[in-house]
C-alpha positions in Angstrom: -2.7 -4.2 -16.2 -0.3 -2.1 -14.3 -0.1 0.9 -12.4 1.9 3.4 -11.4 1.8 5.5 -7.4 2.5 9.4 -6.7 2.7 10.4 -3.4 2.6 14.2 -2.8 3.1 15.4 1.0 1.8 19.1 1.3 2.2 21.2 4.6 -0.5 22.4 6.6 -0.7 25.3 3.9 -1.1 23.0 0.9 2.1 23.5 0.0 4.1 20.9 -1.8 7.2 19.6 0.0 7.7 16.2 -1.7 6.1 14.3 -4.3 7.6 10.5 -5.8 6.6 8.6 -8.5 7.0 4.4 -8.2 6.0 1.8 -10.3 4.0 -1.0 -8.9 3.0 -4.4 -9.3 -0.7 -6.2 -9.8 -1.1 -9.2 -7.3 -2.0 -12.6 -8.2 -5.2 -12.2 -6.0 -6.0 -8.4 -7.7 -5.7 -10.2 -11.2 -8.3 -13.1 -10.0 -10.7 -10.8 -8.7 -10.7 -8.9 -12.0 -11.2 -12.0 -14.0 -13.7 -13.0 -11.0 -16.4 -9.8 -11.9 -15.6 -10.2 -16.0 -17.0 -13.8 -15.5 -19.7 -13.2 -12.9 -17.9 -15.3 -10.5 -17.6 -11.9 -8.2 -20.4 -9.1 -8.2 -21.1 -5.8 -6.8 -19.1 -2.8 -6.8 -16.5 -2.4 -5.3 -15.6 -0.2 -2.4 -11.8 0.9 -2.7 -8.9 1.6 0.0 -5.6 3.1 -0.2 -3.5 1.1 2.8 0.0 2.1 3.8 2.5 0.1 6.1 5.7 0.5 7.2 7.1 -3.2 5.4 9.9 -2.8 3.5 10.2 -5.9 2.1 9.4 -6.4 -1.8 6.5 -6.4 -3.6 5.9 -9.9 -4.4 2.4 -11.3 -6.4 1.8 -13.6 -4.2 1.1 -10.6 -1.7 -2.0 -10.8 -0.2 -1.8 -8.1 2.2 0.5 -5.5 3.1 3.8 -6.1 5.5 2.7 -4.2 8.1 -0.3 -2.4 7.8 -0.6 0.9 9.3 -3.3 2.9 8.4 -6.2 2.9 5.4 -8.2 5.8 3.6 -11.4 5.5 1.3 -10.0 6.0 -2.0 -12.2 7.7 -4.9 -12.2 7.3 -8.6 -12.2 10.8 -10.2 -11.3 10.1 -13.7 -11.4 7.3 -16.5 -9.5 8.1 -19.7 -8.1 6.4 -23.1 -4.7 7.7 -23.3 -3.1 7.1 -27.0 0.9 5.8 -26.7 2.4 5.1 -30.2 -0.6 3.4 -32.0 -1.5 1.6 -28.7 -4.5 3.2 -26.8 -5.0 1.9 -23.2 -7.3 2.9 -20.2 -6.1 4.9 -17.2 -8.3 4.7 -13.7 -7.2 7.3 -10.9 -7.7 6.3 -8.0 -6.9 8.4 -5.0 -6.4 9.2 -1.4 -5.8 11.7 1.3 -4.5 10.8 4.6 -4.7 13.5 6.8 -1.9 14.8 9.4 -1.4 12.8 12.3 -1.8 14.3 16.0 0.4 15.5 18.1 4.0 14.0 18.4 3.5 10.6 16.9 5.1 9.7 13.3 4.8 7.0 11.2 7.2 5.2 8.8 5.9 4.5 5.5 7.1 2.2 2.9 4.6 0.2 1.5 1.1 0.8 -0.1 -1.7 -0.8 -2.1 -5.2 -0.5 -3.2 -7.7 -2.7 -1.5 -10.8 -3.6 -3.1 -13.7 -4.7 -0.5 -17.2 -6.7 -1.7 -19.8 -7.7 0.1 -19.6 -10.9 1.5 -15.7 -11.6 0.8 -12.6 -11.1 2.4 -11.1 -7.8 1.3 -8.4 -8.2 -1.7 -5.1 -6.5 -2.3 -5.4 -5.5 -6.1 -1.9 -4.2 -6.0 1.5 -3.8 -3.9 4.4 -1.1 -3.9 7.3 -0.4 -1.3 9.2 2.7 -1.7 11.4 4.9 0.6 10.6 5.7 3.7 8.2 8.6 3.7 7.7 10.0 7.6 4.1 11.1 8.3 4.1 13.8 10.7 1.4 16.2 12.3 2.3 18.7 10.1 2.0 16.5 6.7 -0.6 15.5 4.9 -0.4 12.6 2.4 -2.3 12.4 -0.8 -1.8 9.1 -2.4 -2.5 9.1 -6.2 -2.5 5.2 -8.1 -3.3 5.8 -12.2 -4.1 2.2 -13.0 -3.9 1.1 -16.8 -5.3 -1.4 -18.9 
């Protein structure tokens, strides 16, 4: 499993003004909930999250949240496809979210994000982590956060 974040910020007329690519890393706690519904051990489906914080600190496994949180978006699931690399074939997942402008004055420092993974009756689970440079969300920003997740 791994997966890999673009971030595209687009004014308030969709334009594109920045867009970053960043590796990430799958959490011990992301790879246990996976094994968790192949076994049975977990059920339902999940509801997914995109979370960003303003930690800088690096991605660890052992992460089981984000540094410090900020905000969260409802992520969607547009697209699952077999993509063929040299003879290997693997699985890609998008998931993605849009967080919309802030108001007024106030700004945000972004620098971490991951997908969250929420069940019914359990605690909600950080599938994966990322930290990147800072990216400043602003009232005139909007924030689409795209994760293509492979297996």
């Amino acid at each position: 499993m791994s997966g890999r974040l673009t971030i595209v910020l687009r004014d308030r007329s969709g334009r594109v003004v920045a867009e970053r690519r960043v590796d990430n890393l799958i959490t011990t706690a992301g790879k246990t909930l996976m094994a968790e519904l192949f076994t049975g051990a977990a059920q339902g489906k999940p509801e997914l999250a995109i979370a960003v914080g303003g930690g800088g600190n690096a991605a660890a496994v052992t992460d089981t949240g984000l540094q410090s949180r900020l905000d969260e978006a409802a992520a969607g699931t547009p697209a699952v496809k077999v993509v063929t690399e040299g003879n290997q074939p693997k699985i890609v997942a998008t998931v993605t979210a849009t967080l919309p402008a802030l108001s007024g004055e106030q700004q945000q420092a972004l620098q971490e994000a991951g997908i969250v993974l929420k069940l019914p009756n359990r605690e909600p689970v950080l599938y994966n982590r990322v930290t990147f440079p800072t990216v400043t969300r602003t009232s005139s920003l909007d924030i689409t956060l795209t994760w293509e997740v492979s297996f």
